[in-house]
C-alpha positions as CSV (number, residue, x, y, z in Angstrom):
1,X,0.0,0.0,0.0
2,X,1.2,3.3,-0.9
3,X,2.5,5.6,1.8
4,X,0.3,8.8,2.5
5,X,2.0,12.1,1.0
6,X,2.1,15.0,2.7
7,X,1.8,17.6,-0.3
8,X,1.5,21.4,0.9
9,X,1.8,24.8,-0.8
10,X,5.6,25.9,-1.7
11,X,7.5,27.3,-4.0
12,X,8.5,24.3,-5.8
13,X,5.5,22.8,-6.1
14,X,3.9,26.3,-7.5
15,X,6.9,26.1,-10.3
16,X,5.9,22.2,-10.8
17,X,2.3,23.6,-11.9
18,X,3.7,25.7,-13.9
19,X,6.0,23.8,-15.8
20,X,3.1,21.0,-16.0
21,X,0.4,22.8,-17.3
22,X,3.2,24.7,-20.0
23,X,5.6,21.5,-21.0
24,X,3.9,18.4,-20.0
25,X,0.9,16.4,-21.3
26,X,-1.6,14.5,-18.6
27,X,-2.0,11.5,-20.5
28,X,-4.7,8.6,-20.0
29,X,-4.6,5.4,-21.2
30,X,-5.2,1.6,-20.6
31,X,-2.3,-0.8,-19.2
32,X,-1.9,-4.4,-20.5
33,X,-4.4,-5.2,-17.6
34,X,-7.0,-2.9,-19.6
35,X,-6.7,-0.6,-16.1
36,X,-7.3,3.1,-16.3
37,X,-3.5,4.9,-15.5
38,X,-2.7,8.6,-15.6
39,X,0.9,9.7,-16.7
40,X,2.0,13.3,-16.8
41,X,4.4,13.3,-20.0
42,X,7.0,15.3,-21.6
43,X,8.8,15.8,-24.5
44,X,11.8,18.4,-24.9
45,X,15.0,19.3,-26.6
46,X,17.9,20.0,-25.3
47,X,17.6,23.5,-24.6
48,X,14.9,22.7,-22.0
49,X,16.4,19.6,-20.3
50,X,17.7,22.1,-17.3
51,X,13.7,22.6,-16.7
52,X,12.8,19.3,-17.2
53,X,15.3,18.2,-14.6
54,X,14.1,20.5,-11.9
55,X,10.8,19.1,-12.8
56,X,11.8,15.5,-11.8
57,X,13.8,16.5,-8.8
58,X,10.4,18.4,-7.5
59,X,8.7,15.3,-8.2
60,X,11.3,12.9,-6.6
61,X,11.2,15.1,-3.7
62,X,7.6,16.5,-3.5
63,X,5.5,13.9,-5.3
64,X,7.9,10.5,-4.4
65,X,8.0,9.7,-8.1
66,X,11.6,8.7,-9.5
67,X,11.0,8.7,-13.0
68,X,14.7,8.6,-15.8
69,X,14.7,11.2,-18.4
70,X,15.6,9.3,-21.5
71,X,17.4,10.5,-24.5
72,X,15.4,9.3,-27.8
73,X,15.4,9.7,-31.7
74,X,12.2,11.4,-32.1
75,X,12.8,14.5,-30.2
76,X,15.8,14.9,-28.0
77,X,14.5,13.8,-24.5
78,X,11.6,12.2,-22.8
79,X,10.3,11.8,-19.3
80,X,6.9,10.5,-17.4
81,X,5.6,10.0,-14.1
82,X,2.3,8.0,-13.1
83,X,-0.2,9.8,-11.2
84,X,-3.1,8.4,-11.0
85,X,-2.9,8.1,-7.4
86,X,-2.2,11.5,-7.3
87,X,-5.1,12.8,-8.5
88,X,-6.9,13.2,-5.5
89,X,-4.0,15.4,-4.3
90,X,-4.2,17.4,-7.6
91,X,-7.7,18.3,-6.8
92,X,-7.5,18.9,-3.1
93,X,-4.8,21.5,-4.4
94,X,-6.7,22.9,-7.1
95,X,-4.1,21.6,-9.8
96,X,-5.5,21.7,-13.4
97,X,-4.3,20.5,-16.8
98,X,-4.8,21.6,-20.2
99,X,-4.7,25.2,-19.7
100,X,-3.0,27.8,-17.9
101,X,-4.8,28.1,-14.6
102,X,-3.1,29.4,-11.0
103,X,-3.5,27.2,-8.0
104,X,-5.8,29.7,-6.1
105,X,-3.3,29.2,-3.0
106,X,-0.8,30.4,-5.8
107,X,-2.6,34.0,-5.8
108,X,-2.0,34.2,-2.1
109,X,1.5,34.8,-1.7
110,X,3.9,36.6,-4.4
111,X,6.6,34.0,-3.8
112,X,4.6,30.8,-4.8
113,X,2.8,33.4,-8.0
114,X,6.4,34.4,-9.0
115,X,7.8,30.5,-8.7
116,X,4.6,29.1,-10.9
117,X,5.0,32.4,-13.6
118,X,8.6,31.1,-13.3
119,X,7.7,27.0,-14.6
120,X,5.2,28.5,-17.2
121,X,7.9,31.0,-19.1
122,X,10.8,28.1,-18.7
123,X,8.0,26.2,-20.6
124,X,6.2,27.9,-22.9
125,X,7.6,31.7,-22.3
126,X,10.0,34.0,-24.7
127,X,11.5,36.7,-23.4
128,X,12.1,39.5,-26.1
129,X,13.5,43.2,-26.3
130,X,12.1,45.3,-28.7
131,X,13.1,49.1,-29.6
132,X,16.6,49.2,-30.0
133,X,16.5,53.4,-28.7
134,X,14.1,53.1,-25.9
135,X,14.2,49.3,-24.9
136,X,11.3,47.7,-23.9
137,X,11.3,43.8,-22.6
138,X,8.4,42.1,-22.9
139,X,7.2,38.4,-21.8
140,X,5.3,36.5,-24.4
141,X,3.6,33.1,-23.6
142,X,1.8,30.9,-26.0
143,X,-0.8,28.8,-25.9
144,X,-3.7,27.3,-28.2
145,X,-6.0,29.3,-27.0
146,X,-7.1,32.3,-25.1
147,X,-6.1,32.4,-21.6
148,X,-8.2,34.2,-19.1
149,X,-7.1,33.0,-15.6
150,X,-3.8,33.9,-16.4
151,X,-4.5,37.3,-17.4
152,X,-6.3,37.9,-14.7
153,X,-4.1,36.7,-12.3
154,X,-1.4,38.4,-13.7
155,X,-3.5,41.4,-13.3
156,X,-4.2,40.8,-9.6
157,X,-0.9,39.9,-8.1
158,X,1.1,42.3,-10.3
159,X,-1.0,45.4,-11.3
160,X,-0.2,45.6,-14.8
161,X,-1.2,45.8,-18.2
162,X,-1.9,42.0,-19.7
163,X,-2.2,41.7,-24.0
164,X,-3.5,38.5,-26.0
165,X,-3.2,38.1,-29.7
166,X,-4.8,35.6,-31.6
167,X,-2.4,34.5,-34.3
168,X,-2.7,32.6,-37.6
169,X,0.0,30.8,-40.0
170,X,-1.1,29.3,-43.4
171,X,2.4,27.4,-45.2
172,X,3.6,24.8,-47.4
173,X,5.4,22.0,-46.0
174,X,7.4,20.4,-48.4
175,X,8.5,17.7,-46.7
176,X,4.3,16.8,-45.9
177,X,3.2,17.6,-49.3
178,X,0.6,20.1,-47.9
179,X,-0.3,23.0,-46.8
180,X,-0.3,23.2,-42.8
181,X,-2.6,25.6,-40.7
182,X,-2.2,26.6,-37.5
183,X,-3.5,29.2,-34.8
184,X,-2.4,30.0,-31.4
185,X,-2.5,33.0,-28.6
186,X,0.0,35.1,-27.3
187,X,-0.5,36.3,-23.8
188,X,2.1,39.3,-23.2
189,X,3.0,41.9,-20.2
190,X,5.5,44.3,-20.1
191,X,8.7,44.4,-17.7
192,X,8.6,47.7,-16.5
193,X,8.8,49.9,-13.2
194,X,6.1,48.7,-11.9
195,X,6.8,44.4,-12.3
196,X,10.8,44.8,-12.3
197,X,11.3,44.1,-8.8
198,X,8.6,41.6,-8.9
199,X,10.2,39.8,-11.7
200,X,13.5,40.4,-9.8
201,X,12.7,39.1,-6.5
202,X,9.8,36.6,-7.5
203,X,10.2,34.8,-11.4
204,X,14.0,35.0,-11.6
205,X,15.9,33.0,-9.1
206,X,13.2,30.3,-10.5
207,X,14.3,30.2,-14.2
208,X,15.7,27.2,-15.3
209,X,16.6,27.9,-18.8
210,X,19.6,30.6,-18.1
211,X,19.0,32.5,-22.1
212,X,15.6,33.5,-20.4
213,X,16.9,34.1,-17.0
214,X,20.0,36.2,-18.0
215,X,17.9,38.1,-20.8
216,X,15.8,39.5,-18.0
217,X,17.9,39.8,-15.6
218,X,20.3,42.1,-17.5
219,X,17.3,44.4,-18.8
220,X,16.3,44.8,-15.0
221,X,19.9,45.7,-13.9
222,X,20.6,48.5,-16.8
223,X,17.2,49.9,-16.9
224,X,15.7,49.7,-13.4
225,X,18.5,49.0,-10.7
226,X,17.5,52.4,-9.2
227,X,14.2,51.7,-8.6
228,X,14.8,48.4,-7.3
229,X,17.3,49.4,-5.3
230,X,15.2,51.7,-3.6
């Protein structure tokens, strides 16, 4: 019989949400005993294997699942817990799949909002800087479709500006024979005086992915040391 966990609200488990709902895939399926299971599963290239690590030392840790990341053909590296006894957990927590949606213990405390912001930009963030004269950074995470919880947490716990874009992309692919279409959403918000010392103090030391992390941090430093400092 499987011990009892003892799962609570942290930090890591916030930027485990994060990286889950983003990244990873809750699968369902049959085993050879035509039983019901539940695996969370990923799929990532290299760039992202410092994120998916973190993810599996959180789950060793958190979760007691000690699933191997393996290195495959198809795409560069794959890795899968079970959970189906977890679910109960999942719901007691408020931990949802499929879309972006905050924990709503998340929203109670800027450290575990910053660390689960933190899983979903290692995941499925870019971090960009646009005019060259008077730089602006903004952070851009996509999904499939519109994402309201998000926005309107991000709203809430930093009080600023949210964007979403609906995008569209008609093309060729020659090696398909075909022409591909394909939409998807862009949820952006701006790093400016009023989020730099909450991205700072809250999203950074969370990054996985060190392009994103040192993009971001660097814009902070030159632009709005200053302010955080005071």
């Amino acid at each position: 019989m499987e011990q009892e966990l003892k799962i609570e609200p942290s930090e890591d488990l916030a930027y485990w949400v994060g990286v889950a709902q983003s990244d990873g895939c809750l699968y369902k399926y049959l085993d050879r005993g035509r039983t019901v299971q539940f695996r969370i599963v990923f799929g990532v290239h290299l760039k992202s294997l410092p994120m998916l690590k973190r993810f599996r030392d959180i789950s060793k840790i958190l979760l007691d699942r000690d699933g191997k990341i393996i290195k495959t053909k198809k795409v560069e590296w794959v890795y899968h817990i079970g959970v189906k006894s977890l679910l109960p957990y999942f719901d007691k927590l408020d931990i949802k799949f499929g879309k972006f949606i905050p924990p709503a213990w998340t929203l109670e405390k800027s450290e575990f909002f910053g660390a689960y912001l933190a899983g979903i930009i290692d995941g499925d963030g870019t971090v960009g800087i646009k005019r060259p004269k008077y730089p602006q950074c903004l952070i851009s995470i996509t999904s499939g479709s519109i994402q309201i919880d998000l926005e309107r947490a991000i709203k809430d716990v930093m009080k600023c500006s949210v964007f979403q874009m609906e995008h569209y992309q008609k093309r060729f692919i020659k090696s398909l024979g075909r022409i591909v279409e394909g939409k998807w959403w862009h949820l952006e918000f701006c790093v400016s005086s009023k989020t730099a010392e909450f991205v700072l103090e809250h999203i950074l030391p969370h990054l996985q992915l060190e392009y994103k992390k040192e993009k971001l941090e660097d814009f902070i430093l030159k632009r709005y040391l200053s302010i955080v400092e005071n």
